[in-house]
One Martini backbone bead per residue (centre of mass of N, CA, C, O) as a GRO file, in nm:
protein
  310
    1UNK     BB    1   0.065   0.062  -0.024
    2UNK     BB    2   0.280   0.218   0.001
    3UNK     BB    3   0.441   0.218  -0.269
    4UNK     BB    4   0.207   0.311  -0.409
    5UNK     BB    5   0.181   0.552  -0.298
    6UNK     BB    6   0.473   0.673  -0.425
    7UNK     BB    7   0.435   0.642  -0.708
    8UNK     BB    8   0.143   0.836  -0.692
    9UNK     BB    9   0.345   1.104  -0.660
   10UNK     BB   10   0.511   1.072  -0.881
   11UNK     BB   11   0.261   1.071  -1.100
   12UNK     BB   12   0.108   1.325  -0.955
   13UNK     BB   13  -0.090   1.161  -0.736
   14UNK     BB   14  -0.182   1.281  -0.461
   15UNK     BB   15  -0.467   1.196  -0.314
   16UNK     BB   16  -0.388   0.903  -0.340
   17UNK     BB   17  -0.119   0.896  -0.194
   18UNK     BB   18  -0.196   1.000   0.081
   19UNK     BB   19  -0.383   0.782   0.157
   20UNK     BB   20  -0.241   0.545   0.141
   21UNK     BB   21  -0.052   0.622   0.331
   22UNK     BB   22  -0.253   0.678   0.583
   23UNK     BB   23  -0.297   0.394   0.608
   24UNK     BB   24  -0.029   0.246   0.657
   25UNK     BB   25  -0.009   0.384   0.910
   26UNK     BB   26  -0.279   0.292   1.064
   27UNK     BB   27  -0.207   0.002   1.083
   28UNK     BB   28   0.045  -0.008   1.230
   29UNK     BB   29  -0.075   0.117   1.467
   30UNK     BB   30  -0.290  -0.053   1.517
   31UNK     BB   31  -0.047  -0.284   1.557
   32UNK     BB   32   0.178  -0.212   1.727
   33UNK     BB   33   0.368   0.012   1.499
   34UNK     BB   34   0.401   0.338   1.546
   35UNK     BB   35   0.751   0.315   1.653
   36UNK     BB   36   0.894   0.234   1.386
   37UNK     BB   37   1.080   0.269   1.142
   38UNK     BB   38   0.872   0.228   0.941
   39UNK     BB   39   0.662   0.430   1.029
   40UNK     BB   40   0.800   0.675   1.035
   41UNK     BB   41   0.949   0.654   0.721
   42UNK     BB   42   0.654   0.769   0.660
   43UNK     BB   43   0.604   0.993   0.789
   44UNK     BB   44   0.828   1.171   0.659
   45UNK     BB   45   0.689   1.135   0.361
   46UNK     BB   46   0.487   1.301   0.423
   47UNK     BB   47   0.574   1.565   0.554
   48UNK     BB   48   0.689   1.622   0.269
   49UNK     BB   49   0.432   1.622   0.099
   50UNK     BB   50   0.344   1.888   0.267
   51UNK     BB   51   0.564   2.111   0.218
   52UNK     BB   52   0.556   2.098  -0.103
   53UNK     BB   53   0.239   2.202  -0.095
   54UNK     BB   54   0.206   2.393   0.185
   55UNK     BB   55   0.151   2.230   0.439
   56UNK     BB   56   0.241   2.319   0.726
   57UNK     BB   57   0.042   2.201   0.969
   58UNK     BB   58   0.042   1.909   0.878
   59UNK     BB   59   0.370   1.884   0.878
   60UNK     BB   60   0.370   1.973   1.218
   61UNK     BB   61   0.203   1.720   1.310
   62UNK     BB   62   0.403   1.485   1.206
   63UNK     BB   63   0.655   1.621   1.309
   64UNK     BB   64   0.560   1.598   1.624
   65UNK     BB   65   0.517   1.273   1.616
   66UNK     BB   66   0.807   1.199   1.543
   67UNK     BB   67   0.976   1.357   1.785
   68UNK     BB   68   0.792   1.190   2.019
   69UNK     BB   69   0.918   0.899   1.904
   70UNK     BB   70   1.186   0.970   1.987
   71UNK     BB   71   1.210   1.059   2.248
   72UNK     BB   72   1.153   0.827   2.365
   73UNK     BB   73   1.368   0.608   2.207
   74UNK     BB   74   1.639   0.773   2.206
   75UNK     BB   75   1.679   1.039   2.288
   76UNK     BB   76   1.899   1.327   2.256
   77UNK     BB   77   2.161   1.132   2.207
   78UNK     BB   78   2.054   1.159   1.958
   79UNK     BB   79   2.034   1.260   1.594
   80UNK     BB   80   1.778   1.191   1.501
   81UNK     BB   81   1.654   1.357   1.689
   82UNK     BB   82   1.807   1.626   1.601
   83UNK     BB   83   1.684   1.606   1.309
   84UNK     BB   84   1.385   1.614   1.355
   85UNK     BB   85   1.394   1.906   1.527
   86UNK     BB   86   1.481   2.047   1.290
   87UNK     BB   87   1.278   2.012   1.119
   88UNK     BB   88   1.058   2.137   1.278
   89UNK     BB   89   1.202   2.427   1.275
   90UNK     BB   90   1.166   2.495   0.999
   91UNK     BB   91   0.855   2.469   0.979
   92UNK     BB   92   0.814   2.691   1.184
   93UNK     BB   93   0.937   2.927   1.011
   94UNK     BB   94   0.749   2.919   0.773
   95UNK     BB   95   0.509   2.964   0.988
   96UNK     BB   96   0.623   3.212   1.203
   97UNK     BB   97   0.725   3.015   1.433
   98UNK     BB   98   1.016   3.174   1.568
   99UNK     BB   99   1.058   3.090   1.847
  100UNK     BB  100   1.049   2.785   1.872
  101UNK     BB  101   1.262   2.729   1.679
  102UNK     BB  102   1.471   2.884   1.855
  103UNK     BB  103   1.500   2.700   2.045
  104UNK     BB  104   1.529   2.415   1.921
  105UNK     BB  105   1.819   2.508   1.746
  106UNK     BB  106   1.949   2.507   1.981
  107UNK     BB  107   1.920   2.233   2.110
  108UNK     BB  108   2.075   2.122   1.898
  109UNK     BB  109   2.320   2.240   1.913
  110UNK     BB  110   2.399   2.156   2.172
  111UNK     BB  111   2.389   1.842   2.109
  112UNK     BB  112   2.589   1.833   1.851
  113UNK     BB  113   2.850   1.930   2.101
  114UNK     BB  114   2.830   1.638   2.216
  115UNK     BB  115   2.812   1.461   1.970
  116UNK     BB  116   3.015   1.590   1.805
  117UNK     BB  117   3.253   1.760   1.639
  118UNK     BB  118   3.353   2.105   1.657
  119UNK     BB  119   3.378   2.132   1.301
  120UNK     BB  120   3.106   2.010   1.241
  121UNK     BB  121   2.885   2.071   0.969
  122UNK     BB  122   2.593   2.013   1.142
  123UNK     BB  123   2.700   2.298   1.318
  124UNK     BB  124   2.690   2.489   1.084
  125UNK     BB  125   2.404   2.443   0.967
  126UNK     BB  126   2.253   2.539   1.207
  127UNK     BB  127   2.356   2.825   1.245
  128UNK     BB  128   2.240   2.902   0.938
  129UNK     BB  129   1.925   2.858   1.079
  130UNK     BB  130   1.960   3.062   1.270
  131UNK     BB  131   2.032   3.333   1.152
  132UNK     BB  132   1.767   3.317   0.980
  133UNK     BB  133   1.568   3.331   1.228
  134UNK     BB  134   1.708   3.618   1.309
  135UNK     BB  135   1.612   3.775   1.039
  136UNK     BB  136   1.353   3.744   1.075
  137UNK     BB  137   1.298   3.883   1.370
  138UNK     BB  138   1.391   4.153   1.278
  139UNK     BB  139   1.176   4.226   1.081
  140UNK     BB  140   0.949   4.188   1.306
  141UNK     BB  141   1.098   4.444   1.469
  142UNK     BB  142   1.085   4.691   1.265
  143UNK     BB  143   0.827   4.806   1.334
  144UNK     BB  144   0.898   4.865   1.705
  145UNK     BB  145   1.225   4.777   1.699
  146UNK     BB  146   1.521   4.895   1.575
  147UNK     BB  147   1.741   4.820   1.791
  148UNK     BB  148   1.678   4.543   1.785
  149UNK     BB  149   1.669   4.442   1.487
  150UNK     BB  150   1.986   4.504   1.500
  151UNK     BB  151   2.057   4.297   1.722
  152UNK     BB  152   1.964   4.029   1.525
  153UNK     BB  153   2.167   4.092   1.306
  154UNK     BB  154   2.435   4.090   1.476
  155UNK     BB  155   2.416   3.793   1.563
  156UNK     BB  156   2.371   3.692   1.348
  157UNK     BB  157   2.673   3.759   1.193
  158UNK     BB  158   2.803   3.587   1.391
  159UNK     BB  159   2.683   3.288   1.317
  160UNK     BB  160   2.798   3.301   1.030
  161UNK     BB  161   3.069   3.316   1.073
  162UNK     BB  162   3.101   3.050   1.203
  163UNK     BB  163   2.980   2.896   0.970
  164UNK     BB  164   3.211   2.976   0.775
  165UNK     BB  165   3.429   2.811   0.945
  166UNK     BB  166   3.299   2.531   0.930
  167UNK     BB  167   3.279   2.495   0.636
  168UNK     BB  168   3.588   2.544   0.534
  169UNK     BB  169   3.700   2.316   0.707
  170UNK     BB  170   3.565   2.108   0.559
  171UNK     BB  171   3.667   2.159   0.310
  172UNK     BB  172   3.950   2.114   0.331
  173UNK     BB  173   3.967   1.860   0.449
  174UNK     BB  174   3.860   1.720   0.195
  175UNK     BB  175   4.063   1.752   0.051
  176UNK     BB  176   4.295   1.629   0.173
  177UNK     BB  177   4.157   1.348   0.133
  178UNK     BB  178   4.142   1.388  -0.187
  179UNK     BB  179   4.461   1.399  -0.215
  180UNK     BB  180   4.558   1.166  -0.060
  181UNK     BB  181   4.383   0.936  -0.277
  182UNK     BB  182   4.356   1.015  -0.536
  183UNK     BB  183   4.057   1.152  -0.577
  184UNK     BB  184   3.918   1.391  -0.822
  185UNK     BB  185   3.604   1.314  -0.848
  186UNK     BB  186   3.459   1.299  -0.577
  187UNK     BB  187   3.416   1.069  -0.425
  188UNK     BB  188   3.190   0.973  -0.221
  189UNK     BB  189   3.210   1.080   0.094
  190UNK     BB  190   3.353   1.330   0.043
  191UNK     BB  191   3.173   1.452  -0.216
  192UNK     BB  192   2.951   1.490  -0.029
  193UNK     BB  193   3.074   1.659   0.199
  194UNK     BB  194   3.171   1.904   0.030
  195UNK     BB  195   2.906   1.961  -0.112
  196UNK     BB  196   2.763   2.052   0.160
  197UNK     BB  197   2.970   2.270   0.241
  198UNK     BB  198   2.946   2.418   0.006
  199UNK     BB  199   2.653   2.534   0.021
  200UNK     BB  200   2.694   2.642   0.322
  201UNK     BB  201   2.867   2.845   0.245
  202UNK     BB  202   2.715   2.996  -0.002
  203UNK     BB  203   2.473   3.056   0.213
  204UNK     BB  204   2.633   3.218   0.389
  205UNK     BB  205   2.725   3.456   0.227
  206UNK     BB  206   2.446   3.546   0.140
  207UNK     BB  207   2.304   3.586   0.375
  208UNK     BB  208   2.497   3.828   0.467
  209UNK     BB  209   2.437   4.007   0.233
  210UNK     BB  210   2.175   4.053   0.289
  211UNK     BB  211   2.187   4.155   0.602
  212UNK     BB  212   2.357   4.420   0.473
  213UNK     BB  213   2.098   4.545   0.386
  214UNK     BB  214   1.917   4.549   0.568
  215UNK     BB  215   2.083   4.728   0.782
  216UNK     BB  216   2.114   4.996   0.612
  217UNK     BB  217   1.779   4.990   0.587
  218UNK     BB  218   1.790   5.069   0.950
  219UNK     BB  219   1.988   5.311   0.970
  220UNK     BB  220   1.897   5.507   0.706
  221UNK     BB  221   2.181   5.498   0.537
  222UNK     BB  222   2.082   5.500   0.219
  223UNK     BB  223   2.293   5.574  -0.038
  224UNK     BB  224   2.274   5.608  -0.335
  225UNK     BB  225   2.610   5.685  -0.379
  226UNK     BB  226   2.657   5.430  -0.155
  227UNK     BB  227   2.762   5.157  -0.175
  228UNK     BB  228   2.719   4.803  -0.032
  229UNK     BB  229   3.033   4.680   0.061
  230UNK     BB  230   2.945   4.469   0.274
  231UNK     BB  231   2.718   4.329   0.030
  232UNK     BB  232   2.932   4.280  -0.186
  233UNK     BB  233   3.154   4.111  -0.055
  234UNK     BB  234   2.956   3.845   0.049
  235UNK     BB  235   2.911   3.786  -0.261
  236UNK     BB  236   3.235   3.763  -0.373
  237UNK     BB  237   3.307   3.528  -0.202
  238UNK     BB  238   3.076   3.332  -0.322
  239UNK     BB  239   3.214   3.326  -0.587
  240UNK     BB  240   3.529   3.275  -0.532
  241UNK     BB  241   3.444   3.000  -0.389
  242UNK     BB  242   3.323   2.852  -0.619
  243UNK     BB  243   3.600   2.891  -0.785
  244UNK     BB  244   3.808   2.746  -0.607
  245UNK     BB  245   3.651   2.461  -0.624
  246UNK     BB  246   3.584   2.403  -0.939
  247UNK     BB  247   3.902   2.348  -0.991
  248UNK     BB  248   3.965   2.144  -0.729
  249UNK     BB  249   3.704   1.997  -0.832
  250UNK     BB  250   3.436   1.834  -0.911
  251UNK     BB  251   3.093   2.003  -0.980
  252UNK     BB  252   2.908   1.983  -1.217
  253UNK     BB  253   2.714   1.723  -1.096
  254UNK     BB  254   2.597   1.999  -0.890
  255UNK     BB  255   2.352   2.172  -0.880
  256UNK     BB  256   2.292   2.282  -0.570
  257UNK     BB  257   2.560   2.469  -0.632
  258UNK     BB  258   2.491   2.620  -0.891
  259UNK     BB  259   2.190   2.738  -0.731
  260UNK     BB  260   2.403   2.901  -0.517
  261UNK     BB  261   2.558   3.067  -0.721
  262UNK     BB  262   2.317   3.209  -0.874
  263UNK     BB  263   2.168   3.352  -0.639
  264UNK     BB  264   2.444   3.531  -0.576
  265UNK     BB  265   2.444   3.658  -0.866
  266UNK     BB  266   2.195   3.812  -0.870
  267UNK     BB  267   2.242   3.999  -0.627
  268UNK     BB  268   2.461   4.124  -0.713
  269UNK     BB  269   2.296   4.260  -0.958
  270UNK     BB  270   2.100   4.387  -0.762
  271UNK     BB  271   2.294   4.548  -0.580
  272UNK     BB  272   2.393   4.721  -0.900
  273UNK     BB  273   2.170   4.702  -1.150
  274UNK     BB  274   1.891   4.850  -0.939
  275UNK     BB  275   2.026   5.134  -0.933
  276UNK     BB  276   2.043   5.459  -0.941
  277UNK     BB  277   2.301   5.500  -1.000
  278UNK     BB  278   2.572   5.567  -1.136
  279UNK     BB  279   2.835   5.449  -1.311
  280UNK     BB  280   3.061   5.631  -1.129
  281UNK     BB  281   2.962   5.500  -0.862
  282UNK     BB  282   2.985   5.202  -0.881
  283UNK     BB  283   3.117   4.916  -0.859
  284UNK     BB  284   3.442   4.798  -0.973
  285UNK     BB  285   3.389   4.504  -0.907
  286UNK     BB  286   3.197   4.519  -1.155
  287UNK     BB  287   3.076   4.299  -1.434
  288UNK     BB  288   2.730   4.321  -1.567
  289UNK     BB  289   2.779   4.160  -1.770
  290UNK     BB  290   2.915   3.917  -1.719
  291UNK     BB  291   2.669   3.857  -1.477
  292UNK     BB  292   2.466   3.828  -1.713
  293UNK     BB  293   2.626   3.562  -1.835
  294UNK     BB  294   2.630   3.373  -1.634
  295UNK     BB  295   2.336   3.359  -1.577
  296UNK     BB  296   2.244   3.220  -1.842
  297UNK     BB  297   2.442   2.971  -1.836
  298UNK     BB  298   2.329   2.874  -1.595
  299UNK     BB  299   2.009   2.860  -1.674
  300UNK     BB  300   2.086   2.647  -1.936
  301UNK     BB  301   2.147   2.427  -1.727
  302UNK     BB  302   1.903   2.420  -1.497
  303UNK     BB  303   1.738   2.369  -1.696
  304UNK     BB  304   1.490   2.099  -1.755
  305UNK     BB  305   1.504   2.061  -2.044
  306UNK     BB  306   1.817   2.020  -2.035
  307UNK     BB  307   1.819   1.746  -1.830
  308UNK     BB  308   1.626   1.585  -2.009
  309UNK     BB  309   1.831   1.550  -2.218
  310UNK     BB  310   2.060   1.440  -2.049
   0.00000   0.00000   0.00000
């Protein structure tokens, strides 16, 4: 039953896989195996097709069902349990419950630094979303208190900068056991490892770049004449870090990285080409043409069309 709901989800017949999907998991409840991994497993496949839906009352009570019985099973000792609760806490953050996600994320992080080593990615990628929740909660804080807003952005500055070291850190190992073995195609562990540390890499430059547009006009400091160099500079790092690393290794089969890398390329085309500034105001560091060509070369490769015919 479970099965034929998955097929029936490819082949986009979503409400009839939703139900055997349904179906599947009230079965094993009602035999007492709701706490299986099958169960489980089952459960986080709904909830992935509520989210995708967008769905996410839906998919938030799922999500905390399946929390709840990781908890009981496993107990925050277990990463199972910690991937779980960040789960939840993404969901909370799409649904703008900000405070509750923060708490999670919290959580979360505590564990990680129990349960991995300190420069691990997964310790990285928490910070990165909670980072992110920082910016959302100054979003909401700016239309009441302008200076609380300013310091939940300088929060999220500074968790991003960890973020962006532990990533660093994990991306350059990877190169270092890439080099000892003599494997340059990145393939295997290191390869995914590699993959992970690079995109989160890139998704906290953009971030940070986004960031300090944020603050510029928090602090309605922005002026025409003078371009915002602090988001300048973490999108232009966002480039040349994937600049050096696609020399470095073979990325080319990451699509998932050419679109944190094409969305960095946006951003700083957005924050330098749809100026009002003359053009002997803008950044000298930045060569529109160019970045309108690369723009469209990423976009020509990550078309669907153009996928299917690969």
């Amino acid at each position: 039953m479970y099965h034929l709901g998955t097929v029936l989800q490819l082949q986009g017949k979503g409400k009839d896989s939703e139900a055997l999907i349904q179906d599947s998991i009230r079965i094993l409840e009602d035999g007492g195996q709701g706490e299986s991994i099958m169960c489980v497993k089952r459960m986080r496949y709904l909830a992935q097709i509520y989210m995708k839906s967008n769905r996410l009352e839906e998919a938030e009570k799922v999500q905390r069902k399946i929390l709840h019985i990781m908890e009981l099973t496993k107990g925050w000792n277990s990463l199972d349990t910690v991937i779980t609760a960040e789960g939840l806490a993404l969901i909370l953050q799409s649904a703008g419950s900000l405070k509750e996600a923060e708490e999670l994320l919290e959580r979360c992080l505590d564990a990680r630094k129990t349960l991995l080593p300190e420069d691990h990615i997964q310790i990285g990628a928490n910070m990165l979303h909670m980072a992110r929740v920082a910016i959302l909660n100054s979003n909401q804080l700016k239309k009441v208190d302008t200076s609380k807003a300013i310091c939940e952005l300088e929060k999220a500055r500074d968790i991003l900068n960890e973020s962006i070291r532990i990533a660093r850190s994990s991306l350059d190992k990877s190169m270092r056991q890439n080099r000892k073995i003599h494997s340059y195609g990145a393939s295997g562990d290191i390869g995914k490892n590699f993959r992970v540390a690079l995109v989160i890499l890139l998704q906290a430059f953009d971030a940070l770049g986004l960031l300090a547009i944020t603050k510029q006009e928090l602090q309605e400091s922005k002026d025409e004449c003078l371009p915002n160099s602090e988001a300048e500079s973490a999108l232009l790092r966002c480039i040349s870090t994937y600049k050096e690393f696609v020399t470095e290794m073979s990325i080319a089969e990451f699509p998932e990285v050419k679109a944190e890398y094409l969305k960095c390329l946006k951003h700083l085309l957005s924050l330098n080409g749809n100026s009002t500034t003359q053009t002997s105001q803008r950044s000298t560091r930045v060569n529109l043409q160019d970045l309108r060509d690369e723009i469209k070369r990423l976009e020509l490769q990550l078309s669907p069309s153009r996928n299917r015919k690969i």
